[in-house]
C-alpha positions as CSV (number, residue, x, y, z in Angstrom):
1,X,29.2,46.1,-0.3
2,X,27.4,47.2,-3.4
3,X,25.8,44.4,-5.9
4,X,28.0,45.8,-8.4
5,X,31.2,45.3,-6.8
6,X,29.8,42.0,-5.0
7,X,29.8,41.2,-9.4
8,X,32.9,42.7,-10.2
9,X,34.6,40.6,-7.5
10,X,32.9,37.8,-8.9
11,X,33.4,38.8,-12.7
12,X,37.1,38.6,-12.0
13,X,37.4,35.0,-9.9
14,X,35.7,33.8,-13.2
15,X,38.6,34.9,-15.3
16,X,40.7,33.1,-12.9
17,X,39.1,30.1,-13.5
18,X,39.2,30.2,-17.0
19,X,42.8,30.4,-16.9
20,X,43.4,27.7,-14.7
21,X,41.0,25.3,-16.8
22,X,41.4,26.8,-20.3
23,X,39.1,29.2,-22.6
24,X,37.6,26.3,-24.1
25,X,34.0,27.5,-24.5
26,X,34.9,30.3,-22.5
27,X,32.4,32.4,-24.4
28,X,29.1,30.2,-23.8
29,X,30.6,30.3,-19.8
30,X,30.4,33.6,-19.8
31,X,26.5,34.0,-20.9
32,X,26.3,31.1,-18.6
33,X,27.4,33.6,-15.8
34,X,25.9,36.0,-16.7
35,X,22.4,35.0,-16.6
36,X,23.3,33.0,-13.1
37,X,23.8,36.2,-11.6
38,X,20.0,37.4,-13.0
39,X,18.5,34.9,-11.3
40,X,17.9,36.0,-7.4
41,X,16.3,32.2,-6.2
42,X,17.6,29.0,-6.2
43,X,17.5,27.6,-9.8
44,X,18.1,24.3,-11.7
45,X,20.3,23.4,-15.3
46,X,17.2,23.3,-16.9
47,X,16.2,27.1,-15.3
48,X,19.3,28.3,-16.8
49,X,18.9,26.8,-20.3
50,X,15.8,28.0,-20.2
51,X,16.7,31.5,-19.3
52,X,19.6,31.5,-21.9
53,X,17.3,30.0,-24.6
54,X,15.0,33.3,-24.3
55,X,18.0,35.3,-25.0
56,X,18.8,33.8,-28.1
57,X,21.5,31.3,-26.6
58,X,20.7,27.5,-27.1
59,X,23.6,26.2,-24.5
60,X,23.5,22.0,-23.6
61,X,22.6,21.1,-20.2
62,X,25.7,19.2,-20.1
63,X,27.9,22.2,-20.8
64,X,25.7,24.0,-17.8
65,X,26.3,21.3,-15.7
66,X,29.5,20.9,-16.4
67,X,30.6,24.7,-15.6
68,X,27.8,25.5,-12.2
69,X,30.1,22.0,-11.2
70,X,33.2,24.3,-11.8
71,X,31.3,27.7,-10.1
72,X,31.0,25.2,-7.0
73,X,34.9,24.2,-7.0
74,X,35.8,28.2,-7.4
75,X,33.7,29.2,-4.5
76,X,31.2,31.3,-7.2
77,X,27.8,29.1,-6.6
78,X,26.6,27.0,-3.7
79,X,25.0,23.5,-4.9
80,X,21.8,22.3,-2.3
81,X,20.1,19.3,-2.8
82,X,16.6,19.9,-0.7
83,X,14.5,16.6,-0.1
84,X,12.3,15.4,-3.3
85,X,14.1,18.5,-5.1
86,X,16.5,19.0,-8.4
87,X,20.1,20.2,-7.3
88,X,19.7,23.5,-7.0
89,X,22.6,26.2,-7.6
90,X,22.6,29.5,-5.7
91,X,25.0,32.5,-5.1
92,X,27.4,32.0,-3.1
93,X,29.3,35.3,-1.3
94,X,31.9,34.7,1.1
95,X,31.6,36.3,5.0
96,X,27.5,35.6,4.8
97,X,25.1,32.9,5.7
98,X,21.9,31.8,5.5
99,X,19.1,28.7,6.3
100,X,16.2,27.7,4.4
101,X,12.4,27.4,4.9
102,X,11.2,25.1,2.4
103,X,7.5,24.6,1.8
104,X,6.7,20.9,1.1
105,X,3.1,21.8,-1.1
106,X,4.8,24.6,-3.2
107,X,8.3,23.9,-3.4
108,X,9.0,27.5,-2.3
109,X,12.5,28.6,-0.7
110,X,12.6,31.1,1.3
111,X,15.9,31.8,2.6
112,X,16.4,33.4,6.3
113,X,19.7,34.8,8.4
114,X,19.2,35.0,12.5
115,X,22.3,35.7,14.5
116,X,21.2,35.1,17.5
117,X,20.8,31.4,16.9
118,X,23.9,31.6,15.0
119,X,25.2,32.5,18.7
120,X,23.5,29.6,20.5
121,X,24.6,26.9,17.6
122,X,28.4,27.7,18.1
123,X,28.0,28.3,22.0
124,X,26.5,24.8,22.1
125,X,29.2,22.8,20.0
126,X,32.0,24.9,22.0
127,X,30.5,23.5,25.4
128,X,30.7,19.9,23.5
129,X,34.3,20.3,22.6
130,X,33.7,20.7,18.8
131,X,34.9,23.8,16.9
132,X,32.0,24.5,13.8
133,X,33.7,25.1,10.3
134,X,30.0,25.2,8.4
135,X,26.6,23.8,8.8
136,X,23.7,23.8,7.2
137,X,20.0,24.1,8.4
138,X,17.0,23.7,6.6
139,X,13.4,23.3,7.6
140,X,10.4,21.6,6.2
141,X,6.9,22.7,6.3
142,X,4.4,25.0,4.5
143,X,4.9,28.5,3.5
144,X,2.2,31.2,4.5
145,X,0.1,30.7,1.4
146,X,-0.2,27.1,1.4
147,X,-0.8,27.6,4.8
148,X,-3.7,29.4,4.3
149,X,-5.0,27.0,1.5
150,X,-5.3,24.6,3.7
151,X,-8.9,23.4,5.4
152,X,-8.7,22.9,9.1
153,X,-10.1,19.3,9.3
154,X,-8.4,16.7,5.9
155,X,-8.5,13.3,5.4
156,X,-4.9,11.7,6.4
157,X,-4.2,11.0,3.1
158,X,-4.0,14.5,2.1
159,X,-1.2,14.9,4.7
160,X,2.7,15.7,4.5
161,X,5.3,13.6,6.3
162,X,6.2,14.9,9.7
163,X,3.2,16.6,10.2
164,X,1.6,15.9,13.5
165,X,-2.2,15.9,13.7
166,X,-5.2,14.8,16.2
167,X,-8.2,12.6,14.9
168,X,-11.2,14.6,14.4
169,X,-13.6,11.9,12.9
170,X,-13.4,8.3,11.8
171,X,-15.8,8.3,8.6
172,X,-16.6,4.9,8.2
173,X,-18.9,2.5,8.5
174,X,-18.4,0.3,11.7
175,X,-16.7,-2.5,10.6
176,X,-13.7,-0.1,9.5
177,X,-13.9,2.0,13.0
178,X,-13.8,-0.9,15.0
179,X,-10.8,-2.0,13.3
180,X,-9.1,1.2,13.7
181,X,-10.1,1.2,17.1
182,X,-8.4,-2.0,17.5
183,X,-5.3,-0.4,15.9
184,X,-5.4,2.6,18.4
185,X,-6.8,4.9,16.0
186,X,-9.8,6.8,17.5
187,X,-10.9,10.5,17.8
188,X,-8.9,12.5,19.9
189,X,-5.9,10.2,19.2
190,X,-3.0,12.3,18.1
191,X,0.1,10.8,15.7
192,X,2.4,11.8,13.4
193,X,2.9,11.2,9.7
194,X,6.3,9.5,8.8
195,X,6.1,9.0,5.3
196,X,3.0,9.6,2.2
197,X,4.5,8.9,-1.1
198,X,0.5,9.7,-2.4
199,X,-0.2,6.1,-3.3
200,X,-0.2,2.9,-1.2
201,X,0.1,3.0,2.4
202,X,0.1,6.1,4.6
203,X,3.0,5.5,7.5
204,X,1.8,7.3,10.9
205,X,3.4,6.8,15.0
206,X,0.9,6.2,17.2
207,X,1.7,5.9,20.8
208,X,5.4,4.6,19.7
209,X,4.0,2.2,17.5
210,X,4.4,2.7,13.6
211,X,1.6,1.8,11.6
212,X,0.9,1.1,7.6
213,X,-2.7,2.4,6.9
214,X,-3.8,1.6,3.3
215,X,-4.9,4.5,1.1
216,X,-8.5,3.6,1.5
217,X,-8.3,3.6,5.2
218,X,-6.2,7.0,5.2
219,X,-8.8,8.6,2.9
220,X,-11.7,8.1,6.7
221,X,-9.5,9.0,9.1
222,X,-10.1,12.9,9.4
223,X,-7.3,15.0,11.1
224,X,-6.6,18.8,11.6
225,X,-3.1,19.5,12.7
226,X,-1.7,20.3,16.5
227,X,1.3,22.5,17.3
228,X,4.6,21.1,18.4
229,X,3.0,22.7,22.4
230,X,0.1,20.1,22.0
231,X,1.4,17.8,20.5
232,X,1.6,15.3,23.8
233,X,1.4,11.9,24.5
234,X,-0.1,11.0,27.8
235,X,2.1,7.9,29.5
236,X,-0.9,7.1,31.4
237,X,-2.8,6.7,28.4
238,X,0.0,4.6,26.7
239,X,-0.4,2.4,29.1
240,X,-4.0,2.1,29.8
241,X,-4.2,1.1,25.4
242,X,-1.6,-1.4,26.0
243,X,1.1,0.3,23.7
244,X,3.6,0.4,26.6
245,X,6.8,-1.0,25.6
246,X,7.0,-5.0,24.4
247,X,9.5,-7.2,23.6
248,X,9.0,-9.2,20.4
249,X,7.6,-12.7,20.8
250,X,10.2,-15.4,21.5
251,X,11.9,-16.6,18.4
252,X,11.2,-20.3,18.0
253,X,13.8,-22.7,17.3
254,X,13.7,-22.8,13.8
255,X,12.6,-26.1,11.8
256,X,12.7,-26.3,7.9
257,X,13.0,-23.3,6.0
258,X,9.6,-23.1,3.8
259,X,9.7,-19.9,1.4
260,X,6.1,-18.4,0.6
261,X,4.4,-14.9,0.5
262,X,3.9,-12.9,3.9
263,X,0.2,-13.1,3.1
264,X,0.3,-17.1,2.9
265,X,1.1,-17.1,6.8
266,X,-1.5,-17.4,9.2
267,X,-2.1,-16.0,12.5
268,X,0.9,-16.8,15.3
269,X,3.3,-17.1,12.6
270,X,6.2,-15.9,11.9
271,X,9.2,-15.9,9.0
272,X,12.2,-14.0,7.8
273,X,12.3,-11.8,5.2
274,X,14.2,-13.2,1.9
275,X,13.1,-10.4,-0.6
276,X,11.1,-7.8,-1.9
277,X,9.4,-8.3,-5.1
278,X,8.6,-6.2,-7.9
279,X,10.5,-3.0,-8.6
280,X,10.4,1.1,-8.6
281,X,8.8,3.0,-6.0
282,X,6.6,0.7,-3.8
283,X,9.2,-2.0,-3.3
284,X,11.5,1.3,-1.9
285,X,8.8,2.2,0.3
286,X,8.0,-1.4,1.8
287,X,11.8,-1.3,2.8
288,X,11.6,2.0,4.1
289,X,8.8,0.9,6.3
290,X,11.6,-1.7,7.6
291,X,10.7,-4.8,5.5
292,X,14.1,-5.4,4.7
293,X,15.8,-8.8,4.1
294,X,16.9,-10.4,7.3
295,X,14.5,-9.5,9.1
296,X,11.8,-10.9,11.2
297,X,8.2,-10.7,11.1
298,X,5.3,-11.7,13.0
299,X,1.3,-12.1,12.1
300,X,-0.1,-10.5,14.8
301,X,-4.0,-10.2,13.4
302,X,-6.1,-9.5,10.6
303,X,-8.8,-7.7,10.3
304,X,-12.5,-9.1,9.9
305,X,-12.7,-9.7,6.8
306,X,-8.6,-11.0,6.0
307,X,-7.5,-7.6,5.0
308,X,-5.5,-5.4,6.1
309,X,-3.5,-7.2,8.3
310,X,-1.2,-6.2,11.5
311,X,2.5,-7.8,11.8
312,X,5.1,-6.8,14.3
313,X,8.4,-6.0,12.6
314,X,11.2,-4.7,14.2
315,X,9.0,-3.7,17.6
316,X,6.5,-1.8,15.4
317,X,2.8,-2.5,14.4
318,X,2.6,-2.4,10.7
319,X,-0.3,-2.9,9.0
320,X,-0.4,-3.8,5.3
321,X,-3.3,-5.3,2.6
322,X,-3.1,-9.0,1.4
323,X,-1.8,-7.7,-1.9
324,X,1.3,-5.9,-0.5
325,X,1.9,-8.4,1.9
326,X,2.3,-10.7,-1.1
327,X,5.2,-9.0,-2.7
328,X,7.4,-10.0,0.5
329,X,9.2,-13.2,0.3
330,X,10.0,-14.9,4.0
331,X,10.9,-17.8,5.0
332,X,8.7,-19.5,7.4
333,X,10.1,-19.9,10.9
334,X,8.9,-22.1,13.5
């Protein structure tokens, strides 16, 4: 089907939808169509204001919104909402399909059609006893430019979540590499990032054990990345560093509930989690990284000199400095 028809088609659903919701404003929905359909990518309100704006049109972003919302209801636009992204509008023509690549460096979409895994998807769920209606697929990771951009060997601060990566060198002095050596971390050690919000602490598996590495720490540790293919982690080896499988310690009959700091306890100790202190972004990542109320905590170590240090939470190793450690309100157990 020609674009032009593919727009005709359209041109006329819109009339349909003015009827059905009135002409109010009918004319400012229509140059709000209009340049909807010039755009080819993925774009935002404030893409579309901008667009019109250039044209001579000054349209409010709440009159946008409000009508892309009413594209959506009348099957003329497609609304995504890709991780750490705007909503995003796109066209939306019946019959066809498509998945996403989206590059977590650039923000680029790049959209992509393959029948044969179409095939394999719906074989699948038919063999489980579901019957598909729609599903959506998109995958995170970095386009071919950014790709390129990128050295081989980078600090682990510099490195996206869900990217898995080997340790190259440790460039530290010795008291950091023996700590990190004592956390598992040594060249040729190969984890994978969970979370890097760019500030604070850098959250990486190792050897199923999830750890909280403070930027500072993150900035030594040099990585280059591994494939999904290499990316293995040798049982034997798990085992041999002590990071099989383990229980958390015992919980101790509890005595007298003493509320403090979770950089107040000591070595051995233990406490549940009350609240998290402060507000915005860091308090959501501490909870993220499990530190949610209710739950229970044990010091496991710290480090030479009293900071970072290691608790177990949840049946993970987490590591975290004295100063985030004090925003997390416990009470003392045992």
């Amino acid at each position: 089907m020609h674009k032009e028809d593919i727009y005709r088609g359209i041109e006329e659903h819109f009339e349909a939808m003015l009827s059905r919701e009135g002409r109010k404003h009918s004319n400012e929905k229509w140059k709000i169509l209009k340049v909807f359909l010039e755009i080819d990518d993925h774009c935002t309100v404030q893409d579309i204001a901008h667009r019109l704006e250039s044209q001579g049109s000054k349209i409010s972003e709440e009159l946008i919104r409000d009508t892309m919302e009413s594209f959506c209801r009348y099957g003329i636009s497609g609304k995504r909402r890709f991780e750490g992204k705007d909503v995003l509008y796109e066209h939306l023509y019946p019959g066809s399909h498509h998945d996403h690549f989206v590059c977590i460096k650039c923000g680029k979409i790049i959209e992509f059609t393959n029948h044969e895994m179409e095939k394999i998807q719906y074989r699948i769920a038919r063999r489980s006893g579901f019957y598909p209606l729609h599903h959506l697929m998109e995958m995170y990771g970095l386009c071919s430019a950014c790709y390129e951009d990128r050295k081989d060997i980078l600090p682990l601060v510099q490195a996206s979540p869900g990217e898995r990566l080997v340790i190259e060198q440790l460039q530290c002095g010795r008291g950091m590499a023996n700590r990190l050596n004592s956390l598992g971390l040594t060249v040729g050690t190969r984890l994978e990032v969970i979370g890097n919000p760019g500030f604070g602490p850098v959250l990486v598996a190792v050897r199923g054990s999830r750890l909280g590495l403070g930027h500072e720490m993150a900035q030594k540790i040099m990585v280059c990345p591994v494939g999904d293919g290499d990316f293995q982690e040798d049982s034997a080896d798990m085992e041999t560093s002590g990071e099989t499988e383990r229980p958390s310690p015992k919980r101790v009959e509890t005595k007298k509930a003493v509320e403090k700091n979770l950089s107040q306890l000591r070595e051995g100790q233990r406490g549940v989690i009350k609240r998290i202190a402060g507000r915005g972004y860091f308090r959501h990542r501490l909870m993220e990284m499990g530190f949610t109320p209710g739950s229970e905590v044990y010091v496991e170590k710290y480090a030479p000199l009293k900071d970072p240090i290691e608790y177990i939470l949840k049946g993970y190793h987490v590591s975290l400095r004295r100063g985030e450690a004090a925003n997390v309100i416990i009470e003392e157990i045992g």
